[in-house]
N, C-alpha and C positions, 0 to 999 in steps of 0.2 A: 846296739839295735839300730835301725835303718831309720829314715825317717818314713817311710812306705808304713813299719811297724806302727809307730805310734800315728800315724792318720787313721789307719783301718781295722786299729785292734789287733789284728791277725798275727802269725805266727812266721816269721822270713828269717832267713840266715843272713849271715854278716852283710850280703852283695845284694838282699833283697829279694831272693827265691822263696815261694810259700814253703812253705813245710808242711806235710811230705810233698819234695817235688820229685814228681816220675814223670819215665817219657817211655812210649808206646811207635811205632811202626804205623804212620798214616797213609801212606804210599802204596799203589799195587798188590790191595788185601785181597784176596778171593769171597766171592761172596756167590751167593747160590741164591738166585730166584725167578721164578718163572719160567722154571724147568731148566735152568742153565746154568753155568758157573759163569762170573766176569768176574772182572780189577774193579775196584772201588778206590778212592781217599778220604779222607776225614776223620775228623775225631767221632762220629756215628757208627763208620765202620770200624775202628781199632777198640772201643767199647769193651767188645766182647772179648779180646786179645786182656787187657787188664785185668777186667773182672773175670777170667780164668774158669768160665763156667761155656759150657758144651752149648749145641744148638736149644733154639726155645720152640721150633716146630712152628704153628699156626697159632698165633697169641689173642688175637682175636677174639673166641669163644671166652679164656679165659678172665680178656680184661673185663669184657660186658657180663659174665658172672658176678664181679664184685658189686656191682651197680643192684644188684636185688639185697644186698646184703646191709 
């Protein structure tokens, strides 16, 4: 075990990598708003590349939905 393990509980491989560690494409993502497509970077825009789930549309309405509830 690392010594990173045993400071922070957590879960690393031999060299000190979390586990699971993944990596994602942060670099000239396409992204669609305001009637256009651009290049984005970050981990905000690769997000959606991981979690492997389709467009969310207008989220909006939805998130203030939960706030009656």
């Amino acid at each position: 075990m690392s010594a990173l393990a045993n400071s922070t509980g957590g879960i690393y491989n031999r060299i000190g990598r979390g586990v699971p560690d993944v990596a994602v494409v942060r670099d000239n993502i396409a992204v669609y708003g305001g009637g256009k497509f651009q290049l984005s970077e970050g981990t905000s825009a690769s997000t959606p590349i991981f979690a492997g789930k389709g467009p969310v549309g207008f989220l909006k309405p939805t998130l203030y939905g939960f706030s009656a509830v």
